[in-house]
C-alpha positions, 0 to 999 in steps of 0.5 A, a space after each residue: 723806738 722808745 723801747 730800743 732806746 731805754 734797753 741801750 741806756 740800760 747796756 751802756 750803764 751796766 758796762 760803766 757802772 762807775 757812771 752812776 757814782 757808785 764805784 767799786 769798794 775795795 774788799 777790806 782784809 785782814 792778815 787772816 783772810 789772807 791764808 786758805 783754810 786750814 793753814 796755821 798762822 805762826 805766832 810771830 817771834 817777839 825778839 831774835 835771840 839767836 840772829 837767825 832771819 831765816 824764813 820759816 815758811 816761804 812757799 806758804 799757800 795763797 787764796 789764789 780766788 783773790 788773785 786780781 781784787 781791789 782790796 784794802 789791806 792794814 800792816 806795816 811798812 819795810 821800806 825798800 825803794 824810794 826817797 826821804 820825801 816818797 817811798 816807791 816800793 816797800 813790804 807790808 808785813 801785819 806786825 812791826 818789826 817784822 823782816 827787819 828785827 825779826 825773822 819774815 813771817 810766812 810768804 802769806 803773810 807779806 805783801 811787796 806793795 809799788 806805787 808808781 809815783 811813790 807816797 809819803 810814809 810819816 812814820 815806819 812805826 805807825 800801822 797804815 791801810 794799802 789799797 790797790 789790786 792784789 796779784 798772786 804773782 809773789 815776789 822774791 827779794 834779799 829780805 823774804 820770799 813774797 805770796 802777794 803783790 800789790 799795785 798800789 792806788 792809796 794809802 791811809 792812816 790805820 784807825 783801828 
């Protein structure tokens, strides 16, 4: 009996591994992590001289594996949804200026972030860390063509 009741506790813990007080940790990526091997990140344009905002790559290709993840990942924000207090959806793009001053980098390299209860952005010109679950399900807008969306859980200052 004491047996059956030890291998019982022991399945009920290792379905809810929560329970224990060690949560899952989201994997933390960087822009690079976020190309499969042998793709060839772009330098990003310093200025836009010519008034083209054209997307150079669109359909870049994705780590599919990463597709339902919890991760952390660092960028920018352009805002698309949202108030003055909280912004509800907004692209996270790894460099400054990026999609707004300057053409969209490749679709890899952009992710459209939703938070169903919107988060406060302090300042567009300072680099943020988004945690949520990663999809590889893409996302089209006006701006640029998306590789990745994430459903946001947090956001925190980026202390690099």
């Amino acid at each position: 009996m004491r047996h059956a009741l030890f291998l019982i506790f022991f399945v009920v813990l290792s379905f809810f591994p929560s329970m224990n007080g060690f949560a899952d940790e989201p994997q933390e990526l960087y822009w690079e992590d976020l190309v499969p091997k042998g793709f060839v990140i772009p330098p990003a344009p310093m200025t836009n001289h010519d008034g083209n905002m054209t997307q150079a790559q669109p359909n870049a290709p994705l780590r599919e594996e990463l597709n339902g993840e919890l991760v952390k990942i660092p960028g920018f924000v352009v805002p698309l949804e949202g108030d003055a207090d909280n912004i509800t959806e907004f692209l996270l793009v790894p460099y400054f200026g990026a999609c707004v001053h300057v053409p969209p980098p490749p679709s890899n390299q952009i992710g459209y972030v939703k938070f169903s209860e919107g988060v406060p952005i302090d300042n567009l010109y300072d680099a943020i860390w988004v945690t949520g679950t990663l999809s590889t399900e893409g996302w089209k807008g006006d701006i640029a063509s998306v590789g990745y969306r994430l459903s946001g859980m947090s956001v925190s200052a980026f202390e690099g």
